[in-house]
C-alpha positions as CSV (number, residue, x, y, z in Angstrom):
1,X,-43.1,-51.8,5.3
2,X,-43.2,-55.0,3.1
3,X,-46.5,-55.3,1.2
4,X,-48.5,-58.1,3.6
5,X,-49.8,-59.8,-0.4
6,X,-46.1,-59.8,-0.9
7,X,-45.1,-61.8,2.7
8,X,-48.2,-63.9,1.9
9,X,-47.0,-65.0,-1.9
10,X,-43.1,-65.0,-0.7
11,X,-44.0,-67.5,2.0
12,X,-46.3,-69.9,0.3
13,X,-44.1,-70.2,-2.3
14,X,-41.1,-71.2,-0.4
15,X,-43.6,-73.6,1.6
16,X,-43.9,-75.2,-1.8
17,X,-40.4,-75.3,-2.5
18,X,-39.5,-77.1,1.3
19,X,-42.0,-79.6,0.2
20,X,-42.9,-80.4,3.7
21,X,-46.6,-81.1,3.9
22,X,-47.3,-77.2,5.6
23,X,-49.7,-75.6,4.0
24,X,-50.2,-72.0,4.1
25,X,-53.4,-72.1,7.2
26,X,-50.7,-74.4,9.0
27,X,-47.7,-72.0,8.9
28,X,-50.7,-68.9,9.8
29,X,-51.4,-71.2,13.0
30,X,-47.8,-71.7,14.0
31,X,-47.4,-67.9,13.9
32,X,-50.3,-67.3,15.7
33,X,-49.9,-70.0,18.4
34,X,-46.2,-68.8,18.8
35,X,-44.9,-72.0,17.7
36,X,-43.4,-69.5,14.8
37,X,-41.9,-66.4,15.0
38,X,-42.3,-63.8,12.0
39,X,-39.4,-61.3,11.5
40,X,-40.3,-58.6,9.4
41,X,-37.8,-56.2,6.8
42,X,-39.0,-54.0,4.5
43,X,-38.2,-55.5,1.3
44,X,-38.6,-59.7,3.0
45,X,-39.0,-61.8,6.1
46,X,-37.7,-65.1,7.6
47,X,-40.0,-66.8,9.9
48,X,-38.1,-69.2,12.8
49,X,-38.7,-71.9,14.7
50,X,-37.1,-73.0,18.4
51,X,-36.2,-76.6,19.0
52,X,-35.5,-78.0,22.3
53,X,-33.2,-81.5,22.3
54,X,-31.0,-83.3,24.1
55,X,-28.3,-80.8,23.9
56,X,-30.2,-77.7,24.5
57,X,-32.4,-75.2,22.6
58,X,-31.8,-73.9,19.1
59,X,-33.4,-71.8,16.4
60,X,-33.9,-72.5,13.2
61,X,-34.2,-70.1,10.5
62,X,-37.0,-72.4,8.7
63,X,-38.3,-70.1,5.7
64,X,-37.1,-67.1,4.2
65,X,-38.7,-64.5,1.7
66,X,-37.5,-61.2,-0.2
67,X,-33.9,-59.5,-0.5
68,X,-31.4,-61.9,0.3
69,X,-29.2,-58.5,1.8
70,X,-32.1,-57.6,3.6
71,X,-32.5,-60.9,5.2
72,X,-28.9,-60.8,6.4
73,X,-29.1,-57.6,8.1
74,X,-31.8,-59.4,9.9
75,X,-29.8,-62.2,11.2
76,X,-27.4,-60.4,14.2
77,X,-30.8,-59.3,16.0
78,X,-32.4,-62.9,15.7
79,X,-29.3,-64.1,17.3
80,X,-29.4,-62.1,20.2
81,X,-33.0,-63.5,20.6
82,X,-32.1,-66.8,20.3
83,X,-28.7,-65.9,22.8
84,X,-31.3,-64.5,25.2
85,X,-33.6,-67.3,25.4
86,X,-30.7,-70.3,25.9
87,X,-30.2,-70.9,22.3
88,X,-27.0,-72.8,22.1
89,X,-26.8,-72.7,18.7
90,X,-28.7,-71.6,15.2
91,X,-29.2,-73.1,12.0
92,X,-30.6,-72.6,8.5
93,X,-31.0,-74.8,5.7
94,X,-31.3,-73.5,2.1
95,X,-29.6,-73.2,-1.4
96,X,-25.4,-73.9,-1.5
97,X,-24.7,-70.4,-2.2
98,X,-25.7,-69.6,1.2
99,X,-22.4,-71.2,2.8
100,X,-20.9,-68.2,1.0
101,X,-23.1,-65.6,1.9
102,X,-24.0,-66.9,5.8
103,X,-20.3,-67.7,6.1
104,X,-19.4,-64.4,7.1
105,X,-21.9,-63.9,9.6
106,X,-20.1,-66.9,11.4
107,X,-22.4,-70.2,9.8
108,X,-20.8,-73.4,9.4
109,X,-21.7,-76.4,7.6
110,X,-22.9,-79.2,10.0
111,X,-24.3,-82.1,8.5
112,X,-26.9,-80.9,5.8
113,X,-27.4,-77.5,7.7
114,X,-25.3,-74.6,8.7
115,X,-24.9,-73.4,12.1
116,X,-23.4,-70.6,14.2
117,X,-23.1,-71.7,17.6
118,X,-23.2,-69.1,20.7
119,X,-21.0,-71.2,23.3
């Protein structure tokens, strides 16, 4: 299993890069409260985020740490997740690369995001 220093480093790092505001203690009490969701690899981890709008509930893949084919691999069983709990559709934001590489797992460029939707 992935070093917990390493998860810890990964993460705050791409906290800085998102330049959002979140610190570190803030993502810690999103995870703890439930308001995020931590999935763990062994070489990385994406933590996730449900949104409820007008339209239905989503997930979004909100910040992302480790191998890149590691964190794929991830992806079909945090769909399910998000299938099984009325998520109409999921979305992830991140370098322009990722159009390529998230392409084939069925992402679509919406907006400024990509999406796969479920329905």
């Amino acid at each position: 299993m992935i070093d917990p220093n390493i998860i810890r480093d990964g993460l705050l790092k791409a906290l800085e890069e998102a330049k959002e505001g979140v610190t570190l203690s803030d993502l810690e009490n999103m995870l703890d409260s439930g308001e995020a969701l931590l999935w763990l690899g062994n070489n990385g981890c994406l933590v996730t985020v449900l949104y409820t709008e007008q339209q239905g509930r989503s997930l979004h893949v909100w910040l992302g740490t480790g191998d890149l084919e590691e964190l794929i691999t991830l992806e079909p069983g945090i769909s399910a997740w998000a299938r099984a709990r009325g998520c109409i559709y999921s979305s992830i934001n991140g370098r322009k690369g990722w159009t390529r590489v998230f392409g084939k797992l069925g992402f679509k460029p919406v907006g400024g995001e990509l999406r796969k939707y479920y329905v």
